[in-house]
C-alpha positions in Angstrom: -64.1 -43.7 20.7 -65.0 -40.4 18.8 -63.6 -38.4 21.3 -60.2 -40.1 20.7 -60.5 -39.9 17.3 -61.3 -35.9 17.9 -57.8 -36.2 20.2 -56.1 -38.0 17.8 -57.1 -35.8 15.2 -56.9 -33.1 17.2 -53.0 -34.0 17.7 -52.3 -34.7 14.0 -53.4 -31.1 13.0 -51.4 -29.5 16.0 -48.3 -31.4 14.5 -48.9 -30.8 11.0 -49.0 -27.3 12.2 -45.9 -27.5 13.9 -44.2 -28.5 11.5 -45.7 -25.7 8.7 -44.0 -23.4 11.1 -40.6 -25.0 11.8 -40.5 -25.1 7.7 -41.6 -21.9 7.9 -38.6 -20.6 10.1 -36.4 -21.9 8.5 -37.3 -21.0 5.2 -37.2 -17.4 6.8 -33.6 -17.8 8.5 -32.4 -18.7 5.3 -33.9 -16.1 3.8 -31.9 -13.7 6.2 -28.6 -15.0 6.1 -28.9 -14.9 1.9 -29.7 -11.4 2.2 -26.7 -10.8 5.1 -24.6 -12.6 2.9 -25.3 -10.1 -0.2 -25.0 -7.2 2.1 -21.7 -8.6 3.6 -20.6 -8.7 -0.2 -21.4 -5.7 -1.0 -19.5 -3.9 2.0 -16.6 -6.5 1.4 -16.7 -4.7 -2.5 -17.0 -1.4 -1.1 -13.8 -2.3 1.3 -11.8 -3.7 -1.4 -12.3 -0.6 -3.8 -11.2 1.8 -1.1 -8.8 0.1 -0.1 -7.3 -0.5 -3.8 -8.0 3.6 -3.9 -5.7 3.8 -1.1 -3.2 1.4 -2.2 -3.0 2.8 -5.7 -2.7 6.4 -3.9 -0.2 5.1 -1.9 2.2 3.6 -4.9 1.8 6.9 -6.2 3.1 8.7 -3.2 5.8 6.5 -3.1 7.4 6.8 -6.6 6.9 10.6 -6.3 9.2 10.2 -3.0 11.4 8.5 -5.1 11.6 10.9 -7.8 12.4 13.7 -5.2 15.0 11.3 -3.9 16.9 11.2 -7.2 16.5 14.8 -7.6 20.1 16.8 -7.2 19.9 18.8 -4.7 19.5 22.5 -5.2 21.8 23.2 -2.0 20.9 25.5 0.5 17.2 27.6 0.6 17.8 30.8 0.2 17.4 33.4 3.0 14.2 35.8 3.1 15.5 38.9 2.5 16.4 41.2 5.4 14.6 44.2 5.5 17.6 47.1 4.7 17.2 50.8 5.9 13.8 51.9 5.8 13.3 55.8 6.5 12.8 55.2 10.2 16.1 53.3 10.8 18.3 56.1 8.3 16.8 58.4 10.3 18.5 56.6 13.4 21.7 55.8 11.8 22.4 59.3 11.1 21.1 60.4 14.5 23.4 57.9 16.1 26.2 58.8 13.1 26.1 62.5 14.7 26.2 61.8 18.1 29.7 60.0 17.4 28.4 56.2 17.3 31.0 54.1 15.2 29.2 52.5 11.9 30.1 48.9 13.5 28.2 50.1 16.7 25.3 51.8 14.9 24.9 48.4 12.4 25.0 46.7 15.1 22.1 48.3 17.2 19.6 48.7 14.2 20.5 44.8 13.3 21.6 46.1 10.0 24.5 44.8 7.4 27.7 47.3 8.2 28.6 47.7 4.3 24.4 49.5 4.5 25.7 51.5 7.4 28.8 52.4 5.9 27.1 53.6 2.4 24.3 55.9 4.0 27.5 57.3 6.0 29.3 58.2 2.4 26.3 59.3 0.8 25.1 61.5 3.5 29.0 62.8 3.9 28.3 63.4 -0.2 25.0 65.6 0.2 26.9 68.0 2.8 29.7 68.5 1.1 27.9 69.7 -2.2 24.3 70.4 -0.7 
């Protein structure tokens, strides 16, 4: 009869122990999903505030869109300048001017306004007659 009792006993421990470590567990998986559950908070707080950042930037974008909307309109952008006669392209102008080229002709080639041509025409007519 001992050595039941020593089973029986034996058995009773084993269970007792089984059971210290299913408490155990789940006093542990608890544990984890508490913390999980503060880290999933905190990233869902992170989230929010960007996404409140973005929202906010978002409005703010908007009602400047707007404002340009109601803007009046300043009509057309104005052109770059062109570039007018630099020394290089007088230099060709008069060239051409003496070989007999008509001013339409010679504005034309050097991609330059006529009225430009016409001028450095007059003013170089000027210099010869009193140079």
């Amino acid at each position: 009869m001992t050595s039941t009792v020593v089973l029986l006993g034996f058995s009773v421990v084993l269970a007792v122990a089984a059971i210290g470590v299913s408490l155990f567990a789940v006093w542990r998986s608890r544990a984890i999903a508490e913390f999980s559950d503060e880290r999933i908070r905190a990233r869902l707080e992170e989230v929010q505030a960007s996404a409140a950042a973005l929202q906010k930037a978002l409005h703010e974008q908007a009602a400047e869109l707007a404002d340009l909307r109601h803007q009046p309109q300043s009509g057309a952008t104005p052109a770059l300048p062109r570039a007018g006669l630099n020394l290089c392209k007088r230099s060709q102008a008069l060239r051409m001017y003496r070989k007999g080229d008509a001013p339409d002709r010679i504005a034309a080639a050097l991609e330059v306004p006529l009225q430009e041509v016409d001028l450095l025409i007059k003013v170089h007519r000027i210099v010869l007659t009193h140079g």
